[in-house]
C-alpha positions as CSV (number, residue, x, y, z in Angstrom):
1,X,-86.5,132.2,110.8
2,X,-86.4,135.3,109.1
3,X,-82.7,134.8,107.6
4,X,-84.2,131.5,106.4
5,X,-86.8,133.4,104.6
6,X,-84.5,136.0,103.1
7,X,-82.1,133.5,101.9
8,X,-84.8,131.3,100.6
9,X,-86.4,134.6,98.1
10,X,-82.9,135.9,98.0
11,X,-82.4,131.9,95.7
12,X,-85.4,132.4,93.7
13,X,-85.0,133.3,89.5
14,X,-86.1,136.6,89.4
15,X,-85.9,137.5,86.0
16,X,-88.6,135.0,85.0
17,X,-91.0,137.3,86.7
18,X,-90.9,140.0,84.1
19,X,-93.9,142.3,84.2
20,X,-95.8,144.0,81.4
21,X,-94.3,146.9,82.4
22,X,-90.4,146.0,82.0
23,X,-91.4,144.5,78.6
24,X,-92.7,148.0,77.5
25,X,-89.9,149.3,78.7
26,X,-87.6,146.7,76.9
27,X,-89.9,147.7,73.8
28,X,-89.5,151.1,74.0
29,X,-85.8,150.8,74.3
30,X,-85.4,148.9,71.1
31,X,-87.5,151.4,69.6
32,X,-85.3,154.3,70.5
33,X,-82.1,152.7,70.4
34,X,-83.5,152.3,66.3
35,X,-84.3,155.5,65.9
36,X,-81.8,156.8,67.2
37,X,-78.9,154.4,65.0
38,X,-81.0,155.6,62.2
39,X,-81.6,159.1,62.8
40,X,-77.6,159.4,62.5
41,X,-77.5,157.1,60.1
42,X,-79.6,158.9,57.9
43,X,-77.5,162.2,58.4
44,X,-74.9,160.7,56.5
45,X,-77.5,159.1,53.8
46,X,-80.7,157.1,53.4
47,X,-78.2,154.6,52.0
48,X,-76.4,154.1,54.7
49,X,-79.5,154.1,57.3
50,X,-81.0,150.3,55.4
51,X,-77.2,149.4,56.3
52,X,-77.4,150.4,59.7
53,X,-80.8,149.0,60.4
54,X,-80.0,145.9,58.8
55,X,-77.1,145.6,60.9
56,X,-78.0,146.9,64.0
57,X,-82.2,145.9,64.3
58,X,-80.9,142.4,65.2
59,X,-78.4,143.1,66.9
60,X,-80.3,145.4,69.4
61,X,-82.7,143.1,69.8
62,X,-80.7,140.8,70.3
63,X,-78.5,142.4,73.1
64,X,-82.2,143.4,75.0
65,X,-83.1,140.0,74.9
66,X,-82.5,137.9,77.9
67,X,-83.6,133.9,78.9
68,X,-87.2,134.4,80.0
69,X,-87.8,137.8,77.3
70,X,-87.3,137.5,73.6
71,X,-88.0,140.6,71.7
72,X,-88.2,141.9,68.1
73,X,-89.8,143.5,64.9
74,X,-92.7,141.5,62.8
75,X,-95.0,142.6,59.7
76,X,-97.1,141.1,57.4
77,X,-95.3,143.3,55.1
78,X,-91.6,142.1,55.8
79,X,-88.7,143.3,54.7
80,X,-86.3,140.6,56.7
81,X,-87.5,137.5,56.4
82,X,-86.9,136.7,59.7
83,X,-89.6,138.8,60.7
84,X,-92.4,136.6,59.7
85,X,-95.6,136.9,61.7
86,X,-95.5,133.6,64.5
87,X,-98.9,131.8,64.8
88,X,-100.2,133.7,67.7
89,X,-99.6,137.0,66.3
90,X,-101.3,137.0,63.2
91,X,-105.1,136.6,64.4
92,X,-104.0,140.1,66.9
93,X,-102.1,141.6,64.2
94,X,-105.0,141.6,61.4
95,X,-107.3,142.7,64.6
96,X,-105.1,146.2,65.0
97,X,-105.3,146.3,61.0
98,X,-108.5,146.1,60.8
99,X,-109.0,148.8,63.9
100,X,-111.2,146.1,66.3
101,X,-108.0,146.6,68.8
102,X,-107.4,150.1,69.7
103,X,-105.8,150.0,72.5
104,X,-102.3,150.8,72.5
105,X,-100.4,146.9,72.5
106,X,-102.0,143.6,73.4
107,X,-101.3,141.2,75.9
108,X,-102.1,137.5,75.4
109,X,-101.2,133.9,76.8
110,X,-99.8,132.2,74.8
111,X,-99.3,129.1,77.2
112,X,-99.3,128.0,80.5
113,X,-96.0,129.7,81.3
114,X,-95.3,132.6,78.1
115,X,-97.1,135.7,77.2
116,X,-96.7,137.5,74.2
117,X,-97.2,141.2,74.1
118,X,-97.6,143.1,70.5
119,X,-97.5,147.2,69.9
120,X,-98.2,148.3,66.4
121,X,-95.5,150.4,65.1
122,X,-96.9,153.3,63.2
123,X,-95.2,154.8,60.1
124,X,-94.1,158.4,60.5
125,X,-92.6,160.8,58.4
126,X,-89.1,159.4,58.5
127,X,-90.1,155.8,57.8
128,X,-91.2,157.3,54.4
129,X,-88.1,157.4,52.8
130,X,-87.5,153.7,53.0
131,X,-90.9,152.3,53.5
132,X,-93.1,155.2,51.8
133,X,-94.5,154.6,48.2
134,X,-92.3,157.1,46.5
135,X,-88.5,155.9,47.4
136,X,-85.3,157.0,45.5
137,X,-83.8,154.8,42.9
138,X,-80.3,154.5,45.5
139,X,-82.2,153.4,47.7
140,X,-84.8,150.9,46.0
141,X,-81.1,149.5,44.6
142,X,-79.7,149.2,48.4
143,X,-82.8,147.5,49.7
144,X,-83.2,145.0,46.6
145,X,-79.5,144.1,47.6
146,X,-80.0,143.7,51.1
147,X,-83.5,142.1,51.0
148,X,-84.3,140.8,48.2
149,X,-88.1,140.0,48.6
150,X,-89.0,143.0,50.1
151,X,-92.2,143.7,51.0
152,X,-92.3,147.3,53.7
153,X,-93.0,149.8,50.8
154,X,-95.7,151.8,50.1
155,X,-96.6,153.1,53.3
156,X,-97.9,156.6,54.6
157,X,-98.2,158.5,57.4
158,X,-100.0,156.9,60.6
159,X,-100.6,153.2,58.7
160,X,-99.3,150.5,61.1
161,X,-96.1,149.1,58.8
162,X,-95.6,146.1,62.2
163,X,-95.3,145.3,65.2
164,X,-92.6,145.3,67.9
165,X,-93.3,142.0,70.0
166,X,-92.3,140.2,73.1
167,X,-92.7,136.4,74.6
168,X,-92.1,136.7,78.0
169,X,-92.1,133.6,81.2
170,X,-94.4,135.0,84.1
């Protein structure tokens, strides 16, 4: 009987049960994979650090997402176009805005199966020099290339400039 039992949890899908906890984790890892690509990025130039984010935000997200997690970047200020605000983040993103969530990320259901889990990402010093309101003309040239319709500018310190964000299957 107990083989039976073993055998029987030993079938079941595990990876649709993540918890709140691995998606922080997953979260945080795409945040310091980021920072990390764009800390040495930067090294070499600012220019080459939209590059590199460009490049390697969706791909890292990309790589950290899995069947039952999907993970990324959103703002109502976007940069990439692809990160457009989905319907049940925007009432919980202009809620953090507005400072009537002030908790640290949100949980929420968004049906009978998915959550979704946002976490503001706060602008620090280093976001400045690409998302800050005085940028360098190489640079304001290298975004409008890359992006565009760019909206992430004119940002300072400790303003929310997105949200990382998660749907995940219970």
């Amino acid at each position: 009987m107990k083989l039976m039992i073993l055998l029987t949890f030993s079938l079941l899908p595990l990876s649709t049960f993540s918890s709140e906890k691995e998606v922080l984790q997953t979260i945080q890892s795409l945040g310091s994979q980021l920072k990390k690509e764009l800390k040495s990025s930067m090294r070499k130039s600012p220019v080459n650090a939209i590059e590199t984010c460009h490049i390697q935000a969706p791909k890292i997200s990309s790589e950290l997402s899995t069947k039952d997690l999907k993970i990324g970047r959103v703002s109502f200020k976007n940069r990439n176009p692809d990160n457009k605000p989905k319907d049940w983040m925007i009432s919980y993103m202009e809620d953090f805005h507005i400072k009537k969530i002030k908790s640290p990320y949100l949980v929420v259901q968004i049906d009978s199966k998915t959550k979704g889990l946002i976490k503001p990402i706060v602008t620090a010093p280093l976001c400045l020099t690409c998302h800050g309101e005085n940028i360098s003309t190489p640079i304001q040239h290298k975004i409008k290339k890359l992006y565009p319709n760019d909206k992430a500018t004119g940002y300072k310190i400790g303003q929310i400039r997105g949200f990382f964000w998660a749907t995940y299957k219970e």
